[in-house]
C-alpha positions as CSV (number, residue, x, y, z in Angstrom):
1,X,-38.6,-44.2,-10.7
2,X,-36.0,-42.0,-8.5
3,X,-34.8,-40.4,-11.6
4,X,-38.4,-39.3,-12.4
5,X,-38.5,-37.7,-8.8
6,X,-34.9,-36.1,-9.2
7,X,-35.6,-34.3,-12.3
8,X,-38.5,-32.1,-11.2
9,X,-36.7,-31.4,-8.2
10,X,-33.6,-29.9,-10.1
11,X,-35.9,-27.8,-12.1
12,X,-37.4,-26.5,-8.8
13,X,-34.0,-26.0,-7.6
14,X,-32.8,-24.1,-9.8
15,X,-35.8,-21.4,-10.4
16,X,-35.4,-21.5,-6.7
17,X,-31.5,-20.8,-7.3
18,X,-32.7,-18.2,-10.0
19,X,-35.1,-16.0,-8.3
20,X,-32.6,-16.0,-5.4
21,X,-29.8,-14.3,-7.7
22,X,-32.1,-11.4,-8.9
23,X,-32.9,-10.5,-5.5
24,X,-28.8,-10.4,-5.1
25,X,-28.0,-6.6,-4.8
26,X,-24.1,-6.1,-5.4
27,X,-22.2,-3.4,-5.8
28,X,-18.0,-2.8,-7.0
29,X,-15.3,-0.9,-5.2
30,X,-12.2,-0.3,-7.7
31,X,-9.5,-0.8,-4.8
32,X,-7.0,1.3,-6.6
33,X,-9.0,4.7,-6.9
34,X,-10.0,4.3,-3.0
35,X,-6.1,4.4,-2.2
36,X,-5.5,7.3,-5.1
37,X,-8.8,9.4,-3.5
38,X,-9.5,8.5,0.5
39,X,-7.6,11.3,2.9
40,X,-5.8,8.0,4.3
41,X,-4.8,6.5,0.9
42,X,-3.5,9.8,0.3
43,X,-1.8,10.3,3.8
44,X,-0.3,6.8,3.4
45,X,0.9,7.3,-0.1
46,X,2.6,10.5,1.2
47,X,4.4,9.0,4.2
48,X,5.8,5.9,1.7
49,X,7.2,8.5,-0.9
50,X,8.5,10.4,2.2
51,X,10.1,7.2,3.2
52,X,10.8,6.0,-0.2
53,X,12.5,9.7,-0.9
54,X,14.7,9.8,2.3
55,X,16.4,6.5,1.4
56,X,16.8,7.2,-2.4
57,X,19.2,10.3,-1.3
58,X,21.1,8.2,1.0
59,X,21.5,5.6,-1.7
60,X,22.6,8.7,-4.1
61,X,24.9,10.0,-1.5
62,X,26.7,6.6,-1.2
63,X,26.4,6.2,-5.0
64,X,27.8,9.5,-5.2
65,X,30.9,9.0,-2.9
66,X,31.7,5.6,-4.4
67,X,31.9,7.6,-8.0
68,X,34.2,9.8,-6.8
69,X,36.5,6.9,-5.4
70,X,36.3,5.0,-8.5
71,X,37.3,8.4,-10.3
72,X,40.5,8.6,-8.2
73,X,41.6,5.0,-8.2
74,X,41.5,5.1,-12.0
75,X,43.6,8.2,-12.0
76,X,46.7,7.3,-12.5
77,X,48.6,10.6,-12.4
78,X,46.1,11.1,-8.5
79,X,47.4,7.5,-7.5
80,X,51.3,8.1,-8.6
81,X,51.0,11.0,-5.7
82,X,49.9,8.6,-3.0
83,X,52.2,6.6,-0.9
84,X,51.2,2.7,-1.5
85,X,49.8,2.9,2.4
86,X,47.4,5.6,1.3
87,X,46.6,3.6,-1.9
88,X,45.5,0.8,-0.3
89,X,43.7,2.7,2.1
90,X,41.8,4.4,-0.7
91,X,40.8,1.1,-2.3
92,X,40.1,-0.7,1.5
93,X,37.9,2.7,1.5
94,X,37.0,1.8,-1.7
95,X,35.8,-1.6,-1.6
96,X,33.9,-1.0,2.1
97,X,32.0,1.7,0.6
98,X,30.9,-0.3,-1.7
99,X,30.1,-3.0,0.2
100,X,27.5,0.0,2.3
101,X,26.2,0.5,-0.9
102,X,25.4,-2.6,-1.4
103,X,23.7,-3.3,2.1
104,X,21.9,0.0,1.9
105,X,20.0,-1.2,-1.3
106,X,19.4,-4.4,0.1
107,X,17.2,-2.8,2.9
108,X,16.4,-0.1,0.8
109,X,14.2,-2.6,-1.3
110,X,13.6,-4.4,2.0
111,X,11.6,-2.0,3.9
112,X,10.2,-0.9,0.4
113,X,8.7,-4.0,-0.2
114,X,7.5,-4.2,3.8
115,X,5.9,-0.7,3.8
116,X,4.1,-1.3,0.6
117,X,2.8,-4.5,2.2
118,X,2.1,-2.7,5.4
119,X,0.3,0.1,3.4
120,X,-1.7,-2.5,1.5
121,X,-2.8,-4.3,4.4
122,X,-4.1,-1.1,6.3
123,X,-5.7,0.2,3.2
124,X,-7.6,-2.9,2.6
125,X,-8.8,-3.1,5.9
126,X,-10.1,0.2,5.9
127,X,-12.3,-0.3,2.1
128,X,-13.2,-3.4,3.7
129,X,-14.7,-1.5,6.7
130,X,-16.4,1.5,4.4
131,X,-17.9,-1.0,2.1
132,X,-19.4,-3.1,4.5
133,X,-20.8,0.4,6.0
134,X,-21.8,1.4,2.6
135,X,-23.5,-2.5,1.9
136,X,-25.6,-2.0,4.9
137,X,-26.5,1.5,4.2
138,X,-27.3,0.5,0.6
139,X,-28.7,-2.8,1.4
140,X,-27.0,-4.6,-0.8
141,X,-26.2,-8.2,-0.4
142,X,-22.4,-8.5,-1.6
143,X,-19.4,-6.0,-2.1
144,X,-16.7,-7.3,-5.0
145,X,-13.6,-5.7,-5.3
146,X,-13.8,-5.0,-9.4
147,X,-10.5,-6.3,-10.3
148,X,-11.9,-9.9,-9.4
149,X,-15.1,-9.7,-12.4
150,X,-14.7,-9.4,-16.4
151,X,-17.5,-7.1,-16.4
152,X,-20.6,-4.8,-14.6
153,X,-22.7,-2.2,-15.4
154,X,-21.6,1.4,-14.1
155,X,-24.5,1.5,-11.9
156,X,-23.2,-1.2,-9.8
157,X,-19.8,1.2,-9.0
158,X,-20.0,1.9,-5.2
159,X,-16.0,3.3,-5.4
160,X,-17.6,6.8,-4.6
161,X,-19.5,6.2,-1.9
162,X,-17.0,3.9,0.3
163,X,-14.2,6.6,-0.3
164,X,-16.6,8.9,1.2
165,X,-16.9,6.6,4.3
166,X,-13.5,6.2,4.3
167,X,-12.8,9.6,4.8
168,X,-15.8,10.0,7.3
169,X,-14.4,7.3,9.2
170,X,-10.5,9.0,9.0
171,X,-11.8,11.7,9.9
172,X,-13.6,10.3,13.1
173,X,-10.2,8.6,14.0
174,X,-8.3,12.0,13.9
175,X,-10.4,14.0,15.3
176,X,-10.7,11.2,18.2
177,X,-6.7,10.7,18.6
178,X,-7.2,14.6,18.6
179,X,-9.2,15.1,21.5
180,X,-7.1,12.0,23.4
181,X,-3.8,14.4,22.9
182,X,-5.4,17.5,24.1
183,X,-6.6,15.7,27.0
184,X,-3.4,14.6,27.6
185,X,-1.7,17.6,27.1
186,X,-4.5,19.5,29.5
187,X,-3.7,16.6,32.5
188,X,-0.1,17.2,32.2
189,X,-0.3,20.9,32.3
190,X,-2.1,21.4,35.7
């Protein structure tokens, strides 16, 4: 008899379950373009190749000198006009630089690897703010990060519209940090 009961009730269920899902409005953000296209994406892109830039030269630099040392210490005619105390200072010199070198990449791919994660984080906290604006602007019931679904139609794509918020809301922030420095700077100057 109670199977009889649950069977009718799993069919209500689920047209229940059904009609439910059509009223579901979503819409897709594709992550990546917001970082490539948002003023902040941008700025932040900037400052990590800045970064990323800056520490490649040093690493070059060191590279560079460490060549040159190598060069010499396989120079036998160079080394035959050193006293042995300069010889062995050349390959103490030598064997410290490299050992520079070595720590320099290490943190080189260290702070690399903590700026991009630091970059990442900010960047998805700020789509995560614009598309929630853009949800409830749009009334739409869920926001989905494209990467995470096989498949949806175009017309679902909401990338546009929460870079646009994104760049409302940078805006808003500078132009707020703005203001607080000139008010600063106007206090201080009386």
């Amino acid at each position: 008899m109670r199977k009889l009961w649950t069977l009718p009730l799993a069919a209500i269920a689920l047209c229940v379950g059904q009609v439910q899902a059509e009223e579901l409005k979503v819409g897709f953000v594709n992550f990546k373009l917001c970082l490539e296209k948002s003023k902040q994406g941008q700025q932040e892109s900037q400052a990590f190749n800045a970064m990323k830039n800056q520490m490649q030269e040093t690493l070059e630099a060191t590279d560079k000198e460490l060549g040159d040392l190598a060069a010499k210490l396989e120079d036998q005619n160079y080394l035959d006009t050193l006293s042995p105390s300069a010889e062995e200072e050349l390959k103490k010199k030598f064997q410290t630089l490299g050992q520079e070198f070595s720590r320099y990449q290490a943190q080189y791919y260290q702070l690399l690897n903590q700026a991009n994660y630091k970059m990442f984080q900010s960047l998805h906290e700020q789509v995560s703010v614009a598309a929630s604006h853009v949800r409830e602007k749009q009334n739409l019931s869920l926001v989905l990060n494209e990467d995470s679904v096989f498949a949806f139609a175009p017309a679902l794509d909401i990338t546009n519209s929460v870079v646009g918020e994104m760049d409302r809301l940078y805006d808003l922030e500078n132009s707020a940090e703005i203001a607080q420095v000139n008010k600063s700077l106007g206090r201080q100057t009386r």
